[in-house]
N, C-alpha and C positions, 0 to 999 in steps of 0.2 A: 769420235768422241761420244759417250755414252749420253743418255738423257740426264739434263742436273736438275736440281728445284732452282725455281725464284728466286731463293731466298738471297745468294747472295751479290747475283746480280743488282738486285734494286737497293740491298742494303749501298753498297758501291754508288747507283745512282742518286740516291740520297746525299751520300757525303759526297758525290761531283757534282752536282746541280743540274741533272740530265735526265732525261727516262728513258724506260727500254719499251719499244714497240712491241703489242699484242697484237699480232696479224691473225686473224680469223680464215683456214683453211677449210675447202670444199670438196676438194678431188687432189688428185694426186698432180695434177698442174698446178694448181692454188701451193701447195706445199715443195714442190720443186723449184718456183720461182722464189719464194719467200727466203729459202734455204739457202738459194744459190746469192742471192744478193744481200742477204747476211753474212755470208761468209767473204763476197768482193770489198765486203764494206766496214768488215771484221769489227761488227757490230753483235751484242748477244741478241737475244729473238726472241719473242713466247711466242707458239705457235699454240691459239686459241681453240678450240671444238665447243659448237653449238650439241645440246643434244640432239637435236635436229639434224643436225651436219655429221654425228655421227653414225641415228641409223640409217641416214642417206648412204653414206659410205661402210655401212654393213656392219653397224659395231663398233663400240670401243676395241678390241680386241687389232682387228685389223687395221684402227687406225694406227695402232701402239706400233704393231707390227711394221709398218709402212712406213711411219715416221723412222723407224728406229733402225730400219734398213737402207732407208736413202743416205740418214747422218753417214752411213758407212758408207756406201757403193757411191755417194758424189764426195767421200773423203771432209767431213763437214768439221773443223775445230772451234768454229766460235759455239760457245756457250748457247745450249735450244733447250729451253723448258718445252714439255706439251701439257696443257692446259684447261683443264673444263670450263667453258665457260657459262656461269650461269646454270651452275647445277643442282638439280633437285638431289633429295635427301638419298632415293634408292639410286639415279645416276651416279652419284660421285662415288657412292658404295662401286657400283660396277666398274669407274673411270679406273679406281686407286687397283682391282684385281686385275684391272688390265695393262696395269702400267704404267699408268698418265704420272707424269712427275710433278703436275699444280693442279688444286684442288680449288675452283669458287664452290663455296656452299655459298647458296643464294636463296637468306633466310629471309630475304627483307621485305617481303609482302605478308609476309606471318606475324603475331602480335611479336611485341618482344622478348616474351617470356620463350617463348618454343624458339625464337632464332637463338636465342640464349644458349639455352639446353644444348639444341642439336650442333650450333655452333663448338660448343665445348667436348663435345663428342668426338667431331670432327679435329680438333687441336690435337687432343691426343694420340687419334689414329695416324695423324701425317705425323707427329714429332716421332712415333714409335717408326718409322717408316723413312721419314727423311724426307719428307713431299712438303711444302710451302703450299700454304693455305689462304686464301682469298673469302673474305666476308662481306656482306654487304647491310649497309642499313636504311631503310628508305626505298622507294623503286624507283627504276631510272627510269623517265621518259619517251615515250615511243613504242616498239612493239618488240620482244623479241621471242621466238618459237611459239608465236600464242599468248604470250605475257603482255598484256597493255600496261604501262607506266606511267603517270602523269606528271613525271619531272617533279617529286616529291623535293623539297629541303631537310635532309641527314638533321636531326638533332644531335649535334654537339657530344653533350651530354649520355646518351646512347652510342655514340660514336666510341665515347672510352670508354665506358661501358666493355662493348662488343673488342676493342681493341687491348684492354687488359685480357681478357683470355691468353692471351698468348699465340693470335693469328699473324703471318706473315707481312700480310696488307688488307687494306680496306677501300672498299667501292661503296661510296656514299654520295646521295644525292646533292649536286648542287645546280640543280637546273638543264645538266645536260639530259640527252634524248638519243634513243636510239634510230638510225633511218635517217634521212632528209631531215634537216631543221626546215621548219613553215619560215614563211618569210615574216610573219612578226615574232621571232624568238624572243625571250629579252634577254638571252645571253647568262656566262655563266655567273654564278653570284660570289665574287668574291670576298664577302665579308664572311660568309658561312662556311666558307675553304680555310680562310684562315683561323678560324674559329675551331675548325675540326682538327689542324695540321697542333695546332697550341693544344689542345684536347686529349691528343693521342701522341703529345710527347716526342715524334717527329718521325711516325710508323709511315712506313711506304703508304701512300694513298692513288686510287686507283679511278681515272677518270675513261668511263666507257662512253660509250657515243661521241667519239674522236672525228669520225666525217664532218665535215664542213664548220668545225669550231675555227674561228679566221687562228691565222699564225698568232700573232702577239696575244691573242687567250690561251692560247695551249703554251705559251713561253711565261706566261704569268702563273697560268696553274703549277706550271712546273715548278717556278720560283715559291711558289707557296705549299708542295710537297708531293706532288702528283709526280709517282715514279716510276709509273705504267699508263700510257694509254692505247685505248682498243679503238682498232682500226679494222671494220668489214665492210660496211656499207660502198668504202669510196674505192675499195678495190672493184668490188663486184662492179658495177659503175664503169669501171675504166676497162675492166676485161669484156662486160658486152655492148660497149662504144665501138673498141677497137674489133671484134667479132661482126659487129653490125657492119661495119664500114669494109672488111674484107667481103662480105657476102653481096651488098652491095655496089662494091668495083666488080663484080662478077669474077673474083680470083677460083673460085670454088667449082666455076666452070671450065676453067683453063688446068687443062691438062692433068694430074692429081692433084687437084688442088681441093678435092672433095676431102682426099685423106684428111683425118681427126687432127694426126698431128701437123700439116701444115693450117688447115681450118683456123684451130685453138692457138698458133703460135702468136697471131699477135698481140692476141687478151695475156697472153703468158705474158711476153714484153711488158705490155702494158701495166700487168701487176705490178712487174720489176719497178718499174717504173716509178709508181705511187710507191710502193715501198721504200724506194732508196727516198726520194725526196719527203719522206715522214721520219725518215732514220736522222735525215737532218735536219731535219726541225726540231726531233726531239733529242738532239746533240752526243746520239749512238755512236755516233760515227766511232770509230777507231778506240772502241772502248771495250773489244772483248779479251 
C-alpha cells in the first residue's frame, strides 16, 4: 500500500472518538517495528521524522525511500502517513520533494503574522499535492531538535485563526511538554482544550509530548478532540532499557550475540511493545 495523507484517517478518528498514533522513527529498526505492529493490530500509523532524525538517517529522501520500500517488502495494508514533524520552513520545502505524505509547519514560535503567511503557503502546496498538513500555535514544552518550549497555552482565538486556513490539523499548546514530565507538572489544561476543540469547529487536534501523560488524560483529550498524538520519548526509553539489560546479562558475550541484529532485538520488542499498548489506549485498534 502506497503512502496516504492524514487526512482521512483522523477525519474517521474524529467521527469515532479515537486517535491514531504518531510514532517518531530513528533508524530503520524504530520503523520496522512500528510497521509491523501496525499492521498485527490493523491499526493506521503516522510515522513521525524529527529534522534531526532525518539527517541522522541521511536525508529526507532515503527516509521516503525506506519507509516506502518496507510498506512493500513486509506487505504493509493498514493506512501509514510519513510525517515531518516539527518542520522548519526550508525542511518541509525539502520533506514534500521528497515524498513525505504529512506536512507539520511548525510556525508557532514565530509572531503570528509570519506563522500566518507561511502557514497559508504551505495549505496550498499540500492541497495541490494531496499531503495533509499540520500547524501549530504556541510552543510546546520541553526541548525538541534544539527548540526549547515552555508549555505555552494555544490562544483560542489564534487557534481558528491558523485553523480556518484550511490546515489538516492542529498542535496547540495546552500544557503538554516534550521529554520527561518534571515531577511537578500541572498536567494537561482542559479548559483551554476545549476552548480550542469549540474554536476550530471540531478540526483534528494534535497533542505532542504523549510520554508519560497518565491514561485517563490522554482518553480526555481525546474526548475533547485530540485525533493524533506523538509518541518518542517513551519508545526510545523502552528500546535502551531493554538494550541495557541484554548488555548487561552479558548476552552480547555469548556466542554472536554481539551481531547488531541480535544486540538491537530486544529494544525492537520492546518498541513493539509500547506501540501496541499506545494503539490501545488511543482506541486504534482495528480501525484501519
Amino acid at each position: 500500500m502506497a503512502l496516504v495523507s492524514a487526512k482521512e484517517m483522523l477525519t474517521k478518528a474524529v467521527e469515532g472518538g479515537y486517535a491514531v498514533g504518531h510514532f517518531n522513527i530513528n533508524n530503520l529498526e524504530w520503523t520496522k517495528a512500528i510497521l509491523q505492529t501496525a499492521q498485527e493490530l490493523q491499526s493506521p500509523v503516522i510515522l513521525g521524522v524529527s529534522e534531526g532524525a532525518a539527517k541522522y538517517m541521511c536525508g529526507y529522501t532515503v527516509v521516503s525511500n525506506m519507509v516506502k520500500a518496507m510498506i512493500e517488502e513486509l506487505n504493509i495494508t493498514v493506512p501509514v502517513a510519513l510525517h515531518l514533524d516539527h518542520g522548519t520552513y526550508e525542511g518541509a520545502k525539502k520533506a514534500i520533494a521528497a515524498g513525505f505524505s504529512s506536512i507539520q509547519f511548525d510556525g508557532g514560535h514565530a509572531p503570528i503574522e509570519d506563522n500566518l503567511a507561511k502557514t497559508a503557503e504551505f495549505v496550498a502546496i499540500c492541497n495541490e499535492k494531496g499531503l495533509s498538513l499540520e500547524a501549530e500555535v504556541g510552543s510546546i514544552g520541553g526541548e525538541e531538535d534544539g527548540v526549547i518550549g515552555m508549555g505555552e497555552l494555544a490562544d483560542p482565538a489564534q487557534c481558528k485563526t491558523i485553523a480556518d486556513l484550511g490546515i489538516t490539523m492542529l498542535a496547540a499548546g495546552i500544557g503538554n511538554i516534550h521529554g520527561k514530565y518534571p515531577a511537578n507538572w500541572q498536567g494537561l489544561n482542559f479548559d483551554v482544550l476545549s476552548e480550542i476543540h469549540k474554536a476550530c469547529s471540531g478540526k483534528p487536534l494534535v497533542l505532542h509530548g504523549g510520554t508519560g501523560i497518565p491514561a485517563e488524560m490522554v482518553k480526555k483529550a481525546i474526548s475533547l478532540g485530540v485525533a493524533k498524538v506523538n509518541v518518542n520519548t517513551e519508545c526510545q526509553l523502552a528500546f535502551a532499557a531493554a538494550t541495557r539489560k541484554y548488555v548487561e546479562d552479558g548476552k552480547d558475550l555469548s556466542g554472536k550475540g554481539f551481531d547488531p541484529r541480535k544486540l538491537l532485538a530486544p529494544g525492537v520488542e520492546a518498541i513493539k511493545a509500547t506501540v501496541k499498548e499506545k494503539m490501545e489506549l488511543f482506541g486504534s485498534v482495528g480501525k484501519a
